[in-house]
VMD Tcl script that draws the C-alpha trace (Angstrom):
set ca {
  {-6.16 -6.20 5.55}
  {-5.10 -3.34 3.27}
  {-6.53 -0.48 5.61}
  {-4.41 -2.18 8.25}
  {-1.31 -1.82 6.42}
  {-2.08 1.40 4.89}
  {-2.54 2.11 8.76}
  {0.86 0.62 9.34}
  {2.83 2.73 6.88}
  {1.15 6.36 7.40}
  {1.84 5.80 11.34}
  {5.72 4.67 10.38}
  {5.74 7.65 8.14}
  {4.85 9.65 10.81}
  {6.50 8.33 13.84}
  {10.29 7.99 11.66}
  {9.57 11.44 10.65}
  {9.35 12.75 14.38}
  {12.11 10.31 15.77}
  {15.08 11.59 12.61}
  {13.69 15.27 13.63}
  {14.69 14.16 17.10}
  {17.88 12.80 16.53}
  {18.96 15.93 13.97}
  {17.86 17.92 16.94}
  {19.45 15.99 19.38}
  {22.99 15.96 17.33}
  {23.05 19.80 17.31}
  {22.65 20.40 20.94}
  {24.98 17.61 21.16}
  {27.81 19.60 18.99}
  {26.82 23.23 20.31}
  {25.57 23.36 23.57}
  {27.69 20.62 25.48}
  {31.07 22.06 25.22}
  {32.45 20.24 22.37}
  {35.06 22.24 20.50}
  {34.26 24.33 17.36}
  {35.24 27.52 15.21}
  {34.85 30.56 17.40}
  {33.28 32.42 14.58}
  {31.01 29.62 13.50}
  {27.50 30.05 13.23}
  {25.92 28.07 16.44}
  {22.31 29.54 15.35}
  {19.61 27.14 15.14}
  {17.35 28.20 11.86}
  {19.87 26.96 9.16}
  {19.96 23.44 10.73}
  {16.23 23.74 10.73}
  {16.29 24.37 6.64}
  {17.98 21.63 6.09}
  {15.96 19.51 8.59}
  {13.22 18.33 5.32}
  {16.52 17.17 3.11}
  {17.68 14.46 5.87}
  {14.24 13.65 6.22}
  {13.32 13.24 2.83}
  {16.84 11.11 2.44}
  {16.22 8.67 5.37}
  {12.76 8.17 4.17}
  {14.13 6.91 1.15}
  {16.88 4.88 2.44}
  {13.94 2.85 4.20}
  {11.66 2.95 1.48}
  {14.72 1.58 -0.34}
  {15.48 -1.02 1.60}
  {12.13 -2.02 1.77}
  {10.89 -1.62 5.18}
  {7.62 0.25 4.50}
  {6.13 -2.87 2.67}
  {4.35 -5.06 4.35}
  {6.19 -6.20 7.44}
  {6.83 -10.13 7.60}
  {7.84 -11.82 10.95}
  {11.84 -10.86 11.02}
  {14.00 -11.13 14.03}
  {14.80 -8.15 16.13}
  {18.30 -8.72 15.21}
  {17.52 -8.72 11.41}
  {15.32 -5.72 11.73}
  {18.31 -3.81 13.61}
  {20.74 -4.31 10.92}
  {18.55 -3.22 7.95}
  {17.74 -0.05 9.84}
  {21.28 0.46 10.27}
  {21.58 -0.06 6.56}
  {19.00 2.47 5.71}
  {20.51 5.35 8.30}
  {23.66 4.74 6.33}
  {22.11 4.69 2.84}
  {20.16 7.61 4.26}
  {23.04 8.92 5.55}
  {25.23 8.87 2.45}
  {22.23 10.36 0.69}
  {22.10 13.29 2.88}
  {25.57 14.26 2.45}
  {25.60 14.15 -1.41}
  {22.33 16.68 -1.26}
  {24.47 19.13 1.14}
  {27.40 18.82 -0.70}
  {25.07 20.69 -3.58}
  {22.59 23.24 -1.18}
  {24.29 26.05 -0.66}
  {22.05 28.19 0.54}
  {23.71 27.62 4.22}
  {26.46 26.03 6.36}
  {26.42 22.99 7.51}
  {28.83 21.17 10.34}
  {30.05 18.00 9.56}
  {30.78 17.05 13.31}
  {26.87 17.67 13.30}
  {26.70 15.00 10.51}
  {29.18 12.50 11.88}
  {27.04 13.03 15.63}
  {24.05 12.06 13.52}
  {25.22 9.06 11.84}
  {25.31 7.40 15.47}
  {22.59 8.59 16.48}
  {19.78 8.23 13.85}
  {20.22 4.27 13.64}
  {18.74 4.48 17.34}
  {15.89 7.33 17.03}
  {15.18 4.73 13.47}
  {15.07 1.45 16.03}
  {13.08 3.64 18.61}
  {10.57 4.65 16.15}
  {10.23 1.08 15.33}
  {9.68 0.01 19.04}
  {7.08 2.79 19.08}
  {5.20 1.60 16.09}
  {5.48 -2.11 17.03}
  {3.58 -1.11 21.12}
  {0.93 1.74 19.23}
  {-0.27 -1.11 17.05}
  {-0.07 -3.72 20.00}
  {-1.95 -1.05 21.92}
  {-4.41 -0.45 18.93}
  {-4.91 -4.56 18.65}
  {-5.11 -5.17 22.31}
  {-8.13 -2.39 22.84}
  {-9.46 -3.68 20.00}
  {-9.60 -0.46 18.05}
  {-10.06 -1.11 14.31}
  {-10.37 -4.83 14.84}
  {-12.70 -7.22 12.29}
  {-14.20 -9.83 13.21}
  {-13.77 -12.99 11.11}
  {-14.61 -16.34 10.01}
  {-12.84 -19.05 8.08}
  {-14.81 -21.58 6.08}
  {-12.75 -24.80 6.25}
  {-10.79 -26.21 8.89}
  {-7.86 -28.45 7.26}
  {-4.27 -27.57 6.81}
  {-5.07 -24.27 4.36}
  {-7.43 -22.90 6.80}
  {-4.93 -23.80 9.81}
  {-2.32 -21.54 7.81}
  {-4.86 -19.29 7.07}
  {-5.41 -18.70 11.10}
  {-1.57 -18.96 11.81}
  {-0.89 -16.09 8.70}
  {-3.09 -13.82 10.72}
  {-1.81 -14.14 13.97}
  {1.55 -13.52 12.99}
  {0.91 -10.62 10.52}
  {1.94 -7.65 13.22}
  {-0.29 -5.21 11.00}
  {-3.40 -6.73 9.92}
  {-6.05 -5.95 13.06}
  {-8.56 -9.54 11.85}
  {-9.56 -11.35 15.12}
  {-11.07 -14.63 14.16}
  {-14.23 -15.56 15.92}
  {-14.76 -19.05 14.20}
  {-14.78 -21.70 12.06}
  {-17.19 -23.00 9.43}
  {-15.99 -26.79 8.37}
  {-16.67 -26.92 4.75}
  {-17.95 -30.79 5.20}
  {-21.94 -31.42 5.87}
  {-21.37 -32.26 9.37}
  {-19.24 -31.05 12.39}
  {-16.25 -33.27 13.14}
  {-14.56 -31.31 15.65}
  {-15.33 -28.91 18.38}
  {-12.54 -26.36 18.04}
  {-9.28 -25.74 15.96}
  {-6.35 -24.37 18.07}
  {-8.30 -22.97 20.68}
  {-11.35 -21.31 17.63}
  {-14.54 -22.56 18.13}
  {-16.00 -24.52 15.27}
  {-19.41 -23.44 14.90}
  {-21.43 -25.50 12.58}
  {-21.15 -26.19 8.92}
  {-21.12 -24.11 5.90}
  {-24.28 -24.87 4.54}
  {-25.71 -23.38 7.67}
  {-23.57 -20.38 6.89}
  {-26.47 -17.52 6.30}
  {-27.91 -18.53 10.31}
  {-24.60 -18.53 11.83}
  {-23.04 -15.85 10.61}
  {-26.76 -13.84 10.60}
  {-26.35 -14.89 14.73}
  {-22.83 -14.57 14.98}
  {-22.26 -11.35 13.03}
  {-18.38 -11.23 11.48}
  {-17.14 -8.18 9.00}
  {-14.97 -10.73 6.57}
  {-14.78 -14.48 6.17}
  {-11.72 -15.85 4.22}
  {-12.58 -19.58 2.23}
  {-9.97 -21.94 2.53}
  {-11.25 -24.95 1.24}
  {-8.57 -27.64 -0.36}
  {-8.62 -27.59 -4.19}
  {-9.68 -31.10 -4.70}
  {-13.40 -29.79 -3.82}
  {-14.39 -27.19 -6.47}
  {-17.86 -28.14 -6.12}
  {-18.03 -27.31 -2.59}
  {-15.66 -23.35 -2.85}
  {-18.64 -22.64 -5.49}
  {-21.55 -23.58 -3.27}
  {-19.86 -21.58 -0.45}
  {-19.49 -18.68 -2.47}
  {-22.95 -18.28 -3.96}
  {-24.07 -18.72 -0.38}
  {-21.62 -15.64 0.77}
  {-23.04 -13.19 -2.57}
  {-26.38 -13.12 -0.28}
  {-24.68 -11.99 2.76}
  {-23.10 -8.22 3.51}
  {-19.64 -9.47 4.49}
  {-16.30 -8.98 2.69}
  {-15.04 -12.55 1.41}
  {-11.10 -13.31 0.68}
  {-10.50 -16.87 -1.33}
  {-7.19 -18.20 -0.13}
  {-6.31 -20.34 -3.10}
  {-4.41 -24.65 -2.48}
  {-0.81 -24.20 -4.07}
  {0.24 -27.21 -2.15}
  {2.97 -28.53 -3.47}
  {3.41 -26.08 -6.38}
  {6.18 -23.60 -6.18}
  {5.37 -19.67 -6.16}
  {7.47 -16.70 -6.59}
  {6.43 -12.69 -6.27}
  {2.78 -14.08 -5.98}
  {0.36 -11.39 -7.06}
  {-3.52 -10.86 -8.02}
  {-4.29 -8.84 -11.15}
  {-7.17 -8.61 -13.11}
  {-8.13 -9.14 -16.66}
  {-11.03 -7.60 -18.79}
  {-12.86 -8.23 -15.00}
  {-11.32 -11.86 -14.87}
  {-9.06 -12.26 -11.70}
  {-5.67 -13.53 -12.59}
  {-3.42 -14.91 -9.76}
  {-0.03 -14.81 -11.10}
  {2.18 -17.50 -9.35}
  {5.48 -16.70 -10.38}
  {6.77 -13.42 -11.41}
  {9.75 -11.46 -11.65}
  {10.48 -8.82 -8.71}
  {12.66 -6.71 -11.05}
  {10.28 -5.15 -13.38}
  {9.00 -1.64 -14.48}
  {11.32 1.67 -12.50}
  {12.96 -1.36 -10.10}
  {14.21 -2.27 -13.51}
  {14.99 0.47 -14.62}
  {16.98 2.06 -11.55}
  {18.77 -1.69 -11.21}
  {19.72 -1.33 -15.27}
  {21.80 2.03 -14.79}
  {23.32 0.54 -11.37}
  {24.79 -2.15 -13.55}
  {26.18 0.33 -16.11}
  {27.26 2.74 -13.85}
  {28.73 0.45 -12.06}
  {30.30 -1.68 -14.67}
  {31.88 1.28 -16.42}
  {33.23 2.44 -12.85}
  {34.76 -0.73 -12.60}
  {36.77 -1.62 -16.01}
  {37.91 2.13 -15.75}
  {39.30 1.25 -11.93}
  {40.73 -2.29 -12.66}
  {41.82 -1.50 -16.39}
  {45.47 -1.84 -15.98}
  {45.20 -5.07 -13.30}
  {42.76 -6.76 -16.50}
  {45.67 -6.11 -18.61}
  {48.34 -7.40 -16.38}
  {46.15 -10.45 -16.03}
  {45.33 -10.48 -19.49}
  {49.30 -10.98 -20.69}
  {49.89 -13.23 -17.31}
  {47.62 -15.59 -18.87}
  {49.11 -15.18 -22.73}
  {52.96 -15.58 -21.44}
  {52.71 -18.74 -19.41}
  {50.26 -20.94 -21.01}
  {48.85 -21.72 -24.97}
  {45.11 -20.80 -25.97}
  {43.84 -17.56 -25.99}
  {43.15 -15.01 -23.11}
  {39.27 -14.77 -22.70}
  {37.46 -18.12 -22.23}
  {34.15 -18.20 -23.57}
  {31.44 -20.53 -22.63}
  {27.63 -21.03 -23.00}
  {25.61 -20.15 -19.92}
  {21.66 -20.06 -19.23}
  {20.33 -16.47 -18.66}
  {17.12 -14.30 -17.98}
  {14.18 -16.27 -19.27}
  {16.34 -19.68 -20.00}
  {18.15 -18.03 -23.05}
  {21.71 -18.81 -23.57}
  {24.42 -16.36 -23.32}
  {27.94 -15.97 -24.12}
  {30.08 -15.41 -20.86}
  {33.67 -14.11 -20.46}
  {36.26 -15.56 -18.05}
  {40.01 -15.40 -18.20}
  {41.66 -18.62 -19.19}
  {42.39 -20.50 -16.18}
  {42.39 -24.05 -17.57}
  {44.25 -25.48 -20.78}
  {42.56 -25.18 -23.73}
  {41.74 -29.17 -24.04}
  {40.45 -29.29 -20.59}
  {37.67 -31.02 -21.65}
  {38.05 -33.15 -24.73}
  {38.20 -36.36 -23.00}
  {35.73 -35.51 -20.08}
  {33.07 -33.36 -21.63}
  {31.00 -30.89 -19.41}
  {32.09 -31.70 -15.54}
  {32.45 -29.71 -12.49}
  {35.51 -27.71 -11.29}
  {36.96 -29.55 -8.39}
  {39.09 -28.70 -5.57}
  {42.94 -28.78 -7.00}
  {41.83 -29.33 -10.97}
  {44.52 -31.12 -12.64}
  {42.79 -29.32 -15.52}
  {43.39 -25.73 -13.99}
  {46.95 -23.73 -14.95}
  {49.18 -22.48 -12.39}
  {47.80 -19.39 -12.85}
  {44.94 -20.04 -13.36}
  {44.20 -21.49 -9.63}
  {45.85 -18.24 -8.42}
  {42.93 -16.55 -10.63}
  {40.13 -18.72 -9.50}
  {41.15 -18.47 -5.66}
  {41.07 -14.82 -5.65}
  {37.76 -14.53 -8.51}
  {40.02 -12.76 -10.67}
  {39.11 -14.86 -13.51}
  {35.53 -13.38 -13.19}
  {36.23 -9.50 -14.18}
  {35.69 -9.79 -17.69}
  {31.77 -10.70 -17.22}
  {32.15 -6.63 -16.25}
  {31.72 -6.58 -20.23}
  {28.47 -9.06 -19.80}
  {27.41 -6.65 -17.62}
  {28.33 -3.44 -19.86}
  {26.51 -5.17 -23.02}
  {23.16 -6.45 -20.60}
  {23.56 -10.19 -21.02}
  {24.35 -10.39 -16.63}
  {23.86 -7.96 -14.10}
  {26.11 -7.12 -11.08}
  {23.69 -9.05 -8.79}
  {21.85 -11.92 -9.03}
  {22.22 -15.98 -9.30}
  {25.36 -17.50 -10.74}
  {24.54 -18.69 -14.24}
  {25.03 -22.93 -14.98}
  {25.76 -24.60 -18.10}
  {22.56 -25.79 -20.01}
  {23.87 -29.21 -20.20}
  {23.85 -28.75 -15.82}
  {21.09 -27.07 -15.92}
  {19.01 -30.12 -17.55}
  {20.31 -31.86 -15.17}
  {19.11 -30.23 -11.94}
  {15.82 -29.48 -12.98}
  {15.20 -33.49 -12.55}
  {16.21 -33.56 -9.51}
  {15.12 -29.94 -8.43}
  {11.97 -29.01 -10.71}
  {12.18 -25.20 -8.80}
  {15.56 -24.75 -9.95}
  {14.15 -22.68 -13.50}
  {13.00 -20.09 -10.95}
  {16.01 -18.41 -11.32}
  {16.20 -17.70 -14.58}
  {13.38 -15.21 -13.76}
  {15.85 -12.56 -13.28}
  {19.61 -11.77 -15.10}
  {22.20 -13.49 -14.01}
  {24.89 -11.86 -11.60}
  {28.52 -11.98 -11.18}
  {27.99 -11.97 -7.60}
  {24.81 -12.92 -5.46}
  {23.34 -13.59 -1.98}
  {24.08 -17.37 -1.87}
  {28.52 -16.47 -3.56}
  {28.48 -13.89 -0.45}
  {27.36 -16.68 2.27}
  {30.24 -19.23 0.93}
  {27.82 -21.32 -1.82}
  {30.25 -21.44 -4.54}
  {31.91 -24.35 -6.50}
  {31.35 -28.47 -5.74}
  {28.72 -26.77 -2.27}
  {25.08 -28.12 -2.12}
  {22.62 -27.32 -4.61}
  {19.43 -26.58 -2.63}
  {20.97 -24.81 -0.47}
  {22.52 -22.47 -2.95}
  {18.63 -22.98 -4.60}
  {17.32 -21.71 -1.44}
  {19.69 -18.83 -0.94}
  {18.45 -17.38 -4.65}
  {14.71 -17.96 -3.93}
  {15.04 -16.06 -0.90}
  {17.31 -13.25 -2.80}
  {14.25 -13.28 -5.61}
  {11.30 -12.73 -3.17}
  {12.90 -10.28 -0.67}
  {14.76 -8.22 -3.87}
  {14.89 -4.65 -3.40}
  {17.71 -1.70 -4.57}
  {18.90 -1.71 -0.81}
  {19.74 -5.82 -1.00}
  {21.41 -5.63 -4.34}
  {23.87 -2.48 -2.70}
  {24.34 -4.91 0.82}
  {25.37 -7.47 -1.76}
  {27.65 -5.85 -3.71}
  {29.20 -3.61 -0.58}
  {29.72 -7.17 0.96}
  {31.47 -8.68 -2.37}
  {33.63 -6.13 -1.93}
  {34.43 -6.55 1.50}
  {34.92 -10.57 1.96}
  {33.54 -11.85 -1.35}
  {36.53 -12.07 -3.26}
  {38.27 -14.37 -1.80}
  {36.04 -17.80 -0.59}
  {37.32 -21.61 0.54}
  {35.19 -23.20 -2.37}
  {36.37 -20.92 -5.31}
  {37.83 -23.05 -7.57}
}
mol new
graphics top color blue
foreach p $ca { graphics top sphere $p radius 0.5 }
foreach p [lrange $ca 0 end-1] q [lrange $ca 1 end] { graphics top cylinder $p $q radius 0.2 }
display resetview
């Protein structure tokens, strides 16, 4: 499985490489040899477009390694596939221009540049198509394909044959089954024969020859996973053990080892050594950026909210943050300042008696949210990630939805992937749950920039802000 996908990536190295050095290519012809108007002394010569040719590789290359689309490729729609190559031309784009801006060494032409933009999101999908039929073509001629078998034929081994069929990379044909039970209870599983039991193992597989066999035998049989896999040391295949998590919740699953000891880790943090790193100067770049750009409208709010109601200007409130810790957050004062003296802790509704006048203006239009900026600058929340709850809330959701602590595996975020797709306010739990799972185990630098570009653009403003 890994030479397959190390496989994968060196031919989409190679194959983006030649289709961007195709478009670039493409774009000049394009803006010098098809009659478009330029310069009459402008340089039309080739050469210095070729020099720069390695800098808008380089820079795309990025972009997708940015965006993640040299990892492992899960099934994804053609649609959402499209739009994160788009992305990545763009980011790639962008990327390009800020290393011209500083090489000197020759012209450039930006109606060159601004050919290219259209054009490399195609030569990016192309490549894509090309990689997608060479590694059909490789499967289908059954170049590079191992043979397998899977010992155990319940529900885990079922996934097990279902993960490899749909993995677009890994080149595994399975041959057969091996039921993990003394005797043989059914002839085939989708369409695989099943060819005798694992005890018989060292014949079968001795007659039937395979390259790997993964064990996928439920977890409430220990005795029989150890019996298979003393019977496997005395045979020259390569094993996999696909471990039963049903019912338990996993998160940035990964296998490390310990003093020889494997460790599975279950649930993990995505954002951790440089992704940290990179995603901790994004936030203070971008946080400084910010209160510099919105200073005066802060202040303006900041006196609104002192002229036309008693209390102070900043609300402050305990939230739960990276690892379950508590945190102090900032908010402008949008509610009077005994909002909840009779009530205790309860959720914002739609039209809050509790809420000022002003205040509703500032919670429509997320205005109350811009001092967390100061959250941000300090390291307590980040400019991405799940909206932090109350601890008293949070008790209560982890009752009824144990996989809710998940997100506290990261920093909490002013903005996030379930506020951007309308899950703010009194909106359903799970769902919003769902929408920062799936945040958490796709995360890369390129998501956290569609995020906040998005915010941006329609975020401000939502239906269930209040």
């Amino acid at each position: 499985m890994r030479r397959s996908r190390h496989l994968y990536v060196t031919l989409a190295l190679v194959i983006d490489t030649l289709l961007i050095t195709a478009a670039w290519l493409l774009a000049y012809v394009v803006r010098f040899h098809l009659g478009l108007p330029h310069a009459a002394d402008a340089s039309t010569a080739l050469m210095p477009f070729v020099k720069i040719l390695p800098i808008v590789c380089v820079c795309d290359l990025v972009a997708l390694g940015i965006l993640g689309l040299y990892r492992p490729p899960r099934t994804r729609s053609v649609f959402r596939l499209a739009g994160q190559l788009v992305r990545a031309a763009a980011i790639g784009w962008l990327l390009t221009l800020s290393a011209l801006y500083t090489y000197r060494a020759s012209d450039y032409s930006r109606g060159l540049l601004m050919i290219f933009l259209f054009l490399n999101p195609v030569a990016l999908m192309g490549s894509r198509w090309i990689l997608r039929t060479v590694m059909r073509a490789v499967h289908r001629r059954g170049w590079g394909v191992k043979r397998a078998a899977i010992i155990g034929t319940g529900r885990l081994a079922q996934k097990v044959l279902h993960g490899i069929h749909a993995d677009p990379v890994v080149s595994t044909h399975v041959a057969y089954f091996l039921t993990e039970e003394d005797t043989v209870r059914r002839e085939h599983v989708h369409d695989v024969p099943v060819l005798g039991a694992a005890v018989d193992m060292q014949r079968i597989i001795r007659k039937h020859p395979v390259e790997s066999v993964f064990v996928a035998i439920p977890a409430g049989k220990p005795a029989k996973q150890e019996a298979v896999l003393n019977l496997l040391a005395r045979l020259p295949v390569s094993v996999a053990v696909v471990p039963d998590f049903k019912g338990v919740v996993t998160l940035n699953t990964s296998v490390d080892e310990m003093d020889g000891l494997p460790v599975i880790q279950l649930v993990d943090t995505p954002i951790q050594g440089w992704n940290a790193v990179v995603k901790r100067v994004i936030d203070l770049v971008g946080a400084i950026v910010l209160l510099t750009l919105l200073a005066v409208p802060m202040l303006l709010i900041a006196a609104a909210v002192k002229l036309t109601s008693k209390g102070p200007i900043l609300f402050k409130q305990t939230r739960m943050g990276l690892g379950g810790k508590p945190f102090t957050i900032l908010k402008f004062r949008s509610m009077r300042v005994d909002a909840e003296d009779e009530t205790g802790p309860v959720w914002a509704s739609r039209k809050d008696p509790r809420c000022t006048r002003l205040g509703r203006f500032l919670r429509h239009w997320s205005l109350d949210e811009l001092p967390q900026l100061l959250n941000v600058l300090v390291g307590t929340m980040s400019l991405v990630g799940p909206r932090p709850e109350r601890p008293t809330f949070v008790e209560e959701f982890v009752e009824s939805v144990p996989a809710y602590m998940l997100r506290h595996n990261v920093k909490a975020g002013i903005t996030g992937w379930a506020q951007i797709n309308g899950l703010r306010g009194d909106t359903s739990l799970k769902k919003r749950l769902q929408y920062d799972l799936y945040y958490l185990d796709n995360y890369t630098l390129g998501f956290d920039l569609f995020i906040l570009i998005r915010t941006l653009l329609v975020g401000f403003v939502n239906k269930n802000a209040h």
